[in-house]
RODO-2510 file (C-alpha; in nm, 4 decimals, decimal comma):
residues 105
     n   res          X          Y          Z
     1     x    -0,6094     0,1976     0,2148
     2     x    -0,9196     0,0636     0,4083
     3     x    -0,7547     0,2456     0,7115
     4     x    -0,7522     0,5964     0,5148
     5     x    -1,1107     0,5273     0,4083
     6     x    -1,2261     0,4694     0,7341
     7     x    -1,0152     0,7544     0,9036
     8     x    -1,1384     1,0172     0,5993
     9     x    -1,4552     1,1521     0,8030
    10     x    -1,3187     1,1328     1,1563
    11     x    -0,9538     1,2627     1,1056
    12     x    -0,7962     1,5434     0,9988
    13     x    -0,5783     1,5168     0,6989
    14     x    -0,7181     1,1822     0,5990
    15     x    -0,8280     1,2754     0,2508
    16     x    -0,4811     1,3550     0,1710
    17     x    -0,3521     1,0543     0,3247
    18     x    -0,6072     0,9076     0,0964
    19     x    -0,4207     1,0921    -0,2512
    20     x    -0,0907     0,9361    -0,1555
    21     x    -0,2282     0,6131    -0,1042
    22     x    -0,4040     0,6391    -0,4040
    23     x    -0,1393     0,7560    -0,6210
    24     x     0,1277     0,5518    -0,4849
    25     x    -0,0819     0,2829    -0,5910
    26     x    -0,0856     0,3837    -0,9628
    27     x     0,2271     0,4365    -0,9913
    28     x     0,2592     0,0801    -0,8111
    29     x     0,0789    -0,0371    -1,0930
    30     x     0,2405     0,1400    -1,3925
    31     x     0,5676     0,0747    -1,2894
    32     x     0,4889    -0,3095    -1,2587
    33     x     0,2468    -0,3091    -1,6077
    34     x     0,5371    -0,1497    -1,7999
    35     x     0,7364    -0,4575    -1,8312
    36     x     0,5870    -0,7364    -2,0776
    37     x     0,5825    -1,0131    -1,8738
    38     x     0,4201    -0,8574    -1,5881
    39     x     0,1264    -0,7892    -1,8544
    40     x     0,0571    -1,1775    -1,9069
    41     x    -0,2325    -1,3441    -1,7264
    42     x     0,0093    -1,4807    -1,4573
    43     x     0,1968    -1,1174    -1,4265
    44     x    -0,1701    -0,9702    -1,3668
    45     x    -0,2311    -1,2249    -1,0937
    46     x     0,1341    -1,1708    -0,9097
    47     x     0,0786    -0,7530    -0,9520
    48     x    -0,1897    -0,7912    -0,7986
    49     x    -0,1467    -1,0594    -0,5502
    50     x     0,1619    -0,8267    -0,4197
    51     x    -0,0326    -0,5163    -0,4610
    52     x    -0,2850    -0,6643    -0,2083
    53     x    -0,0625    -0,8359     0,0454
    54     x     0,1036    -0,5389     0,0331
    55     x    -0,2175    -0,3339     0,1437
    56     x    -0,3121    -0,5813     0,4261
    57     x    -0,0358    -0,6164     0,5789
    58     x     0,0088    -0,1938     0,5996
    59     x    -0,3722    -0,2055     0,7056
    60     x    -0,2777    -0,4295     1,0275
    61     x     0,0196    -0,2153     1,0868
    62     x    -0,1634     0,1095     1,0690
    63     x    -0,4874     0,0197     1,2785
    64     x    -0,2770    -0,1377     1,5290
    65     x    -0,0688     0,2097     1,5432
    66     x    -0,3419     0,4513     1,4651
    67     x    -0,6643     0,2715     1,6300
    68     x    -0,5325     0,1119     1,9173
    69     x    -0,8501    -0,0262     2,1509
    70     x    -1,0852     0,1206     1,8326
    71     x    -1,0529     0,4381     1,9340
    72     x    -0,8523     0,7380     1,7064
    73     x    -0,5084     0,7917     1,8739
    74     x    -0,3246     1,1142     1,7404
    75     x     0,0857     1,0325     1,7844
    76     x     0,1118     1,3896     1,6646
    77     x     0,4115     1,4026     1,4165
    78     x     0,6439     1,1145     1,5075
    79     x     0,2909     0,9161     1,3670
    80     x     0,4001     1,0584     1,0001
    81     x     0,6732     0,7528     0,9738
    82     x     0,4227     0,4967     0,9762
    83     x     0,2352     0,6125     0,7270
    84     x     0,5766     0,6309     0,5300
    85     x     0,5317     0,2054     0,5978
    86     x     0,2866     0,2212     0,2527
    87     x     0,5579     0,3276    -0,0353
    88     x     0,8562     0,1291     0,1258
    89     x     0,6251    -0,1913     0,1195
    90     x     0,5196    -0,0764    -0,1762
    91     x     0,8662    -0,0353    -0,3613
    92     x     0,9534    -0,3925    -0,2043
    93     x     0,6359    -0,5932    -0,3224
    94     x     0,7322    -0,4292    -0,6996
    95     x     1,0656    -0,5577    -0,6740
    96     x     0,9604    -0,9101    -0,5904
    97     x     0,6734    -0,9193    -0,8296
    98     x     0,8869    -0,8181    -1,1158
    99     x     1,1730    -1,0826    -1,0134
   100     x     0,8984    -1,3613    -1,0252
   101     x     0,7601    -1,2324    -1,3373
   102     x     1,1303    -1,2326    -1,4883
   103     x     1,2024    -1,5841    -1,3426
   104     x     0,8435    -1,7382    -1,4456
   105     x     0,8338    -1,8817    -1,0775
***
């Protein structure tokens, strides 16, 4: 997300690549706050623990593909998987926060 923020006034199509990110993220977050024991002090602490690893580690990946040297570098449309790294992480941090909030680990 701080990646799409920073690209959203030099690069084109960054404000949409700002929605998804955005809206992936709620439904991160609804999907993970609809089960009771992810709604407990703890559960709010792993959802969001997960929901932030989640983001940083995607950041790194991203800068290092889109920003290489600090400077913008357009991969044209092979560049569109990458940003397809965000909901797969995504989908896997919900799993394991909802299988530690099951097990109470």
């Amino acid at each position: 997300m701080l990646t799409a923020l920073y690209s959203v006034g030099s690069v084109a199509g960054a404000d949409l690549w700002m929605k998804v990110v955005l809206l992936t993220s709620l439904a991160y977050f609804l999907i993970c706050f609809s089960f009771r024991r992810s709604r407990s002090g703890r559960g709010v602490l792993t959802v969001l623990m997960g929901w932030l690893l989640t983001e940083l580690l995607c950041d790194m990946v991203w800068l290092a593909w889109f920003w290489p040297g600090g400077a913008y570098r357009n991969g044209g449309l092979g560049s569109a998987v990458a940003l397809l790294l965000w909901p797969v992480l995504l989908c896997l941090a919900s799993g394991i926060v909802l299988w530690i909030c099951r097990t109470g680990r």
